[in-house]
C-alpha positions in Angstrom: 0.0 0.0 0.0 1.3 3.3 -0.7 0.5 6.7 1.3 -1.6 9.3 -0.7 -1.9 13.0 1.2 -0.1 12.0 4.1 -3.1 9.2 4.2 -2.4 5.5 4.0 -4.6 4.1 1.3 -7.1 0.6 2.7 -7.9 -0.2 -1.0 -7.0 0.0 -4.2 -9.9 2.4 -5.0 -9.7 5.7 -5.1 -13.1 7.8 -5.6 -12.4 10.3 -8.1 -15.1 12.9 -7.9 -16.0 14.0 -11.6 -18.8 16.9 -12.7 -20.9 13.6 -13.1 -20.8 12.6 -9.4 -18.3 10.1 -7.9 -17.1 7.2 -10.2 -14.7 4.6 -8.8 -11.8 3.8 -10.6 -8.9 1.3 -10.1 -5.6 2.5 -9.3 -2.6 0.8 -10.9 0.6 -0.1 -9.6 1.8 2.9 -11.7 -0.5 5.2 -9.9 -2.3 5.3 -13.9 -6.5 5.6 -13.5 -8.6 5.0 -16.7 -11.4 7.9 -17.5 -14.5 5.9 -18.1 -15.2 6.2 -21.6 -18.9 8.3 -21.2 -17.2 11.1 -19.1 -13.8 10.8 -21.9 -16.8 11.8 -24.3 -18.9 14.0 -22.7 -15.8 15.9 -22.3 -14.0 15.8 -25.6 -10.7 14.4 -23.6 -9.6 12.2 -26.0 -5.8 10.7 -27.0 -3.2 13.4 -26.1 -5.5 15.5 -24.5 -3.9 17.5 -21.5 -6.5 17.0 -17.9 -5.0 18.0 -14.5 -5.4 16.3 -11.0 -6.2 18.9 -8.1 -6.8 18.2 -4.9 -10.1 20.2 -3.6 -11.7 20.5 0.0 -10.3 17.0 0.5 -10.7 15.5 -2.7 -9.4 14.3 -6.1 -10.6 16.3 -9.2 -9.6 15.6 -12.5 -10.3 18.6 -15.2 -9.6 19.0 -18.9 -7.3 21.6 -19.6 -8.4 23.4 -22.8 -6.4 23.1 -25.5 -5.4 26.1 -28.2 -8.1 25.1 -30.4 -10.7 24.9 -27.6 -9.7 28.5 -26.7 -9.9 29.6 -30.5 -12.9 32.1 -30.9 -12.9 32.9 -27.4 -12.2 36.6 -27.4 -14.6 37.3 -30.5 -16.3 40.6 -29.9 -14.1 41.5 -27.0 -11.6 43.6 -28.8 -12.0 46.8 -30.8 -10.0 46.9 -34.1 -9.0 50.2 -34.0 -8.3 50.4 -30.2 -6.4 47.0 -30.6 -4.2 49.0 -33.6 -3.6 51.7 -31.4 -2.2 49.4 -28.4 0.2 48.0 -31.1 1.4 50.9 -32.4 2.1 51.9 -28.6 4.2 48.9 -28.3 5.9 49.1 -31.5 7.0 52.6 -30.2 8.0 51.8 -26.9 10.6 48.6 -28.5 12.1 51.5 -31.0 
């Protein structure tokens, strides 16, 4: 048995709390958990996506970490062209 935040573990099974509710999971010997497939989808985590483990008021969370393309659009309508010209050209200034 190993020790997991300062805790020693009684089981195998850790209950990974998900936006779906709790799901238990298996942990390896490598400490690797699988994502069961409906939350992998509901999700869009698929191969090579990038998800990061928190721990949160006592517990395991596991969240998808957007990727570039998930971010792309994001900041539609929040810039001004112009004003956005302007800041450049301030910049450009400032490096000369």
């Amino acid at each position: 048995m190993g020790f997991f935040g300062g805790e020693r573990l009684s089981t195998t099974f850790v209950k990974l709390y998900l936006c779906l509710g709790m799901t238990e999971v298996v942990v390896t010997r490598k400490g690797q958990v699988t994502i069961p497939v409906e939350i992998r989808r509901k999700f869009g985590i698929e191969v090579s996506s990038k998800v990061e483990i928190v721990e949160q008021d006592g517990m395991i969370v596991i969240r998808k970490r957007p990727s570039i393309f998930d971010l792309a659009g994001s900041g539609a309508g929040k810039g001004n062209v112009t004003e956005l010209k302007r800041m450049l050209d301030q910049m450009r200034d400032e490096d000369a």
